[in-house]
C-alpha positions in Angstrom: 84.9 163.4 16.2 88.0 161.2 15.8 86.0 159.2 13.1 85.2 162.1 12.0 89.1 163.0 11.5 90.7 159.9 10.7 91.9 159.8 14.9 93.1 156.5 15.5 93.5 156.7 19.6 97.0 153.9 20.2 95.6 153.7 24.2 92.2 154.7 26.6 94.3 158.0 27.7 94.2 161.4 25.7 97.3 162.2 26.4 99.0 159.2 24.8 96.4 159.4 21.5 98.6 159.7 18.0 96.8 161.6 15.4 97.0 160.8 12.1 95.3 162.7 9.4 96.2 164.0 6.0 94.6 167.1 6.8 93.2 168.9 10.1 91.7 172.5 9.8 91.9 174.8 13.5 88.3 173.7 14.4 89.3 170.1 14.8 92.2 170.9 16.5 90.9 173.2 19.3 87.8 170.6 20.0 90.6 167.6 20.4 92.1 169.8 22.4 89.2 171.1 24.7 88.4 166.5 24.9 91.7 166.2 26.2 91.6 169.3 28.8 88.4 168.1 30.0 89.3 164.4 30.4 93.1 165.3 32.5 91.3 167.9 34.5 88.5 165.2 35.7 91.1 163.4 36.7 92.1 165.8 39.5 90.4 166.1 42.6 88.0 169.2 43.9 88.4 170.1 40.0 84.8 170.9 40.2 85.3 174.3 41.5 86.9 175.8 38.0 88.3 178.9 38.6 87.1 179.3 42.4 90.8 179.0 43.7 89.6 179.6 47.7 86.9 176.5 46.7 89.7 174.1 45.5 91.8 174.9 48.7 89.2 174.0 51.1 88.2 171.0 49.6 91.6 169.8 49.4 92.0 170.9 53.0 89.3 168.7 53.7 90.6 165.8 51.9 94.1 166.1 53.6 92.1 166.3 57.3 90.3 163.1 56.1 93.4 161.6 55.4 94.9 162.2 58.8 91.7 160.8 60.5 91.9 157.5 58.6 95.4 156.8 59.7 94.6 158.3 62.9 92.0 155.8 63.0 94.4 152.6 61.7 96.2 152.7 65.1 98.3 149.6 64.9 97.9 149.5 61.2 101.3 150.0 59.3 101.0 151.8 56.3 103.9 151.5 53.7 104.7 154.8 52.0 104.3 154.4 48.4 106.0 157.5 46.9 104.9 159.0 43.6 108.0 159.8 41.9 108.7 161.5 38.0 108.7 159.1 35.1 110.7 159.8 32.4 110.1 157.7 29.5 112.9 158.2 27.1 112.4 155.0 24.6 110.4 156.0 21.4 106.5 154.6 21.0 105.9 152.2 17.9 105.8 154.2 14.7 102.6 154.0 12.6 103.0 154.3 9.0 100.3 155.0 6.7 100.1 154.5 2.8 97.8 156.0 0.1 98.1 155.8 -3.5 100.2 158.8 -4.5 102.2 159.8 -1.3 103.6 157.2 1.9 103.7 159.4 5.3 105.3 158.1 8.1 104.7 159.4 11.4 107.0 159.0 14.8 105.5 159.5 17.9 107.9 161.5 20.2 109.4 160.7 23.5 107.3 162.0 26.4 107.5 162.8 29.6 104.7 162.7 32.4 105.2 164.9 35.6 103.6 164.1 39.3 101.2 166.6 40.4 102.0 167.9 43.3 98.7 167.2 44.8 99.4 163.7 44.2 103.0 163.8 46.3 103.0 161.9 49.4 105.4 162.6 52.5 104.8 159.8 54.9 105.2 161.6 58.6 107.7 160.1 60.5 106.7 157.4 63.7 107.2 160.0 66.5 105.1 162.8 64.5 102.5 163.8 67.0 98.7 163.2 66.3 95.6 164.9 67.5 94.8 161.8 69.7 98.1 161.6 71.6 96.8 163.7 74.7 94.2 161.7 74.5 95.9 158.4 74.1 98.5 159.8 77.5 95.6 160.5 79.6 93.9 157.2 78.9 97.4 155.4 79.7 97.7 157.8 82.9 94.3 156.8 84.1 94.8 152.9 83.4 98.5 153.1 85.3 96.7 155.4 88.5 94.3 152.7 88.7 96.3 149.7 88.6 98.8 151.6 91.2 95.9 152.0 93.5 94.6 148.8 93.4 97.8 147.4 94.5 98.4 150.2 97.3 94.8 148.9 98.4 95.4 145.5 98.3 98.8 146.0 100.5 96.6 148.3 102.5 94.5 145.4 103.5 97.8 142.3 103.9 99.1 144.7 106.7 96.2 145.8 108.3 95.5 141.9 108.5 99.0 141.3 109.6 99.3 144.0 111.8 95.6 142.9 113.5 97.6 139.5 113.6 100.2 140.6 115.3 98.1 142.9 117.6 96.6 139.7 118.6 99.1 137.5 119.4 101.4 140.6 121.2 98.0 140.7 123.5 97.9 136.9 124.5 101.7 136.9 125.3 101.3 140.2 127.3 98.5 138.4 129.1 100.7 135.2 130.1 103.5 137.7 130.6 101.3 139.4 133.1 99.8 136.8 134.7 103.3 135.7 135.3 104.0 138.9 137.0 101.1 138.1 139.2 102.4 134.7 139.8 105.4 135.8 141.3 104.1 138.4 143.2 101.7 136.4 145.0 102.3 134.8 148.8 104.2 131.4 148.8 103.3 129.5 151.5 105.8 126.3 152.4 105.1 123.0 154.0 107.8 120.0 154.3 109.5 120.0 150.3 107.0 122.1 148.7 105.3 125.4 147.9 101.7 126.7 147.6 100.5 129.6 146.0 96.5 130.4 145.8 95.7 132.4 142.5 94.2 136.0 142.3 93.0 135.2 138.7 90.1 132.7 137.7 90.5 130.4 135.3 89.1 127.3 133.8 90.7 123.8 135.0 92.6 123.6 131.8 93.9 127.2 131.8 95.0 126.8 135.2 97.2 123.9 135.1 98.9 125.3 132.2 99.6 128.6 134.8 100.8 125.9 137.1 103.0 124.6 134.8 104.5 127.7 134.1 105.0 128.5 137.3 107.0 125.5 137.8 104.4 123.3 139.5 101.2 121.9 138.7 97.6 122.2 140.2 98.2 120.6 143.7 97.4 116.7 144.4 96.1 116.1 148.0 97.9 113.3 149.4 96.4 112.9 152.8 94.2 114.8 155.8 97.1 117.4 157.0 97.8 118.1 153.8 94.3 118.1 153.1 93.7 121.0 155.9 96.7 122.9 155.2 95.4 123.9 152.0 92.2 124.5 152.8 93.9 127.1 155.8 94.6 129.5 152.4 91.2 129.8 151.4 88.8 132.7 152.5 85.3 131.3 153.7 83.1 131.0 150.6 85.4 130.8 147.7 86.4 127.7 146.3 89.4 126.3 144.2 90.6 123.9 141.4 92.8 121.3 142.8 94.3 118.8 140.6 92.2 115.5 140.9 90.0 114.8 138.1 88.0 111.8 136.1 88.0 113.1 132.5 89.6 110.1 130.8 87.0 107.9 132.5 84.7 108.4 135.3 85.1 107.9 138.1 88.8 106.8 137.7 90.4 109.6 139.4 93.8 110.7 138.6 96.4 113.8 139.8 97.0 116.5 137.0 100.7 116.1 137.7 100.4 112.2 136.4 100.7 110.7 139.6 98.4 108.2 140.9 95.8 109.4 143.1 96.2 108.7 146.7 93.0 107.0 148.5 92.5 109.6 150.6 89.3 111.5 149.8 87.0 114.7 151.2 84.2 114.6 149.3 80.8 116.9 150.4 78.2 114.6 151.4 76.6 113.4 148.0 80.0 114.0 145.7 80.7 113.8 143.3 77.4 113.2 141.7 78.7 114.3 137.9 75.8 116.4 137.5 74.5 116.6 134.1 77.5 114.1 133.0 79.6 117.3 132.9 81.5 117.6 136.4 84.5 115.9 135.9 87.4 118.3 137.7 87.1 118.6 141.4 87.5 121.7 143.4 88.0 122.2 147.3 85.2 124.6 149.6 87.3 127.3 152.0 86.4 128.4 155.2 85.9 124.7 156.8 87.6 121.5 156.3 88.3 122.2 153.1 85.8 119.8 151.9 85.5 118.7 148.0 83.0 118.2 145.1 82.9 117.6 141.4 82.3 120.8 139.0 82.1 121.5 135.3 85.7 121.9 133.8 85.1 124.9 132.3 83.7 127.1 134.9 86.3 129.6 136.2 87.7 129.7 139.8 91.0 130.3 141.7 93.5 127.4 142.2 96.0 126.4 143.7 99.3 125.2 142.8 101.9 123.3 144.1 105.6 122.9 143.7 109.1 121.2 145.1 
């Protein structure tokens, strides 16, 4: 058609074609025009409906919706708002200026002016503008916070209940000594020469009982000869039996007083002591209800004892 006419298009758009032609009849024209209706109206989008209006609208509905879920679905992408805005071009085109034999016309292309479509406007919504995944987005944050919250109340949960069973422990083991203490006072002191007996109610290993001792001021008593021998042995009821301080631990048969003192030669051993039976007797312990006789026994065994102090 424009060969046809003698159109000489200046650029690839329609709208910015300059005719040139000696002569165009109203056939020509209205096709050129139809071309250029049909190439700007391709351009728009959902301009396949025509004339269906309620078509157009939902498609461009759906284009806007599919807008807002793709920067719904950039999250932490930033998107610079590039506003379309009217262009007015005011400075005249190149003229085109063509010559025949008999007559020279000369042709101006006018200034134009090329106006946004509205479609094609873009408002970018502001930062705090509310999206259909912000519920979503709060609950998810709610949830993660809740969690982390309880994980911590757990975890301090569990330091004071292993504190507090801690504690529980060591407030039973001082209630204990405190109550053994008790004990210790309340029992019968019985008083020969400088010092002062006291026969325990409680049972205790060798070990355990000369720390009681200690406490009480004393230490598990050291037989120094045969009338102290039998005064002790007057506070014990016929068939029980008692820790007294001598021992070999360090080295057998090298017998030594708890309180550190030298042992005294006297002894009162049961016929056949001590016979460190098993190699495991190595504290000594005095038989009641006779001469208050002695024999070698496994340190750890619990019994009475008795204690002495000046």
């Amino acid at each position: 058609l424009l060969c046809e006419h003698n159109l000489t298009p200046i650029s690839t758009s329609p709208l910015d074609c300059i005719i040139t032609s000696s002569s165009m009849d109203p056939r020509s024209i209205l096709l050129l025009s139809l071309l250029v209706i049909s190439s700007v109206s391709s351009t728009f989008p959902c301009s396949e409906f025509g004339a269906d209006l309620y078509g157009e609208i939902n498609c461009l509905r759906r284009l806007l919706n599919q807008c807002t879920t793709d920067k719904m679905n950039r999250e932490t992408r930033t998107v610079t708002p590039t506003p379309f805005s009217t262009t007015t071009s005011s400075s005249p085109k190149p003229t085109t200026t063509s010559t025949t034999t008999s007559t020279t016309s000369t042709t101006a292309r006018a200034p134009t002016t090329t106006t946004t479509a509205p479609w094609m406007e873009v408002t970018e919504a502001p930062d705090d503008w509310p999206t259909p995944n912000s519920a979503l987005i709060i609950d998810a944050l709610k949830y993660e916070l809740t969690r982390e919250i309880e994980t911590k109340i757990r975890e301090a949960n569990s330091q004071f209940d292993a504190k507090m069973a801690s504690y529980q422990v060591q407030v039973e083991m001082e209630m204990k000594k405190i109550n053994k203490e008790v004990r210790m006072i309340k029992l019968k002191v019985h008083r020969r020469a400088n010092f002062e007996y006291i026969l325990s109610e409680e049972r205790e290993s060798w070990y355990t009982a000369g720390e009681i001792c200690t406490q009480w001021g004393g230490h598990l008593v050291s037989i120094r000869d045969s009338r102290e021998n039998a005064f002790v042995a007057t506070m014990l009821p016929l068939g029980e039996s008692a820790w007294i301080g001598l021992n070999d631990i360090q080295r057998e048969d090298v017998f030594v007083n708890a309180d550190g003192s030298p042992a005294s030669s006297y002894r009162k051993w049961e016929d056949g002591q001590p016979d460190n039976f098993s190699h495991n007797e190595n504290c000594v312990e005095m038989m009641g209800g006779g001469e208050g006789r002695w024999r070698d026994s496994l340190c750890l065994l619990t019994k009475r004892f008795i204690c002495r102090r000046s």
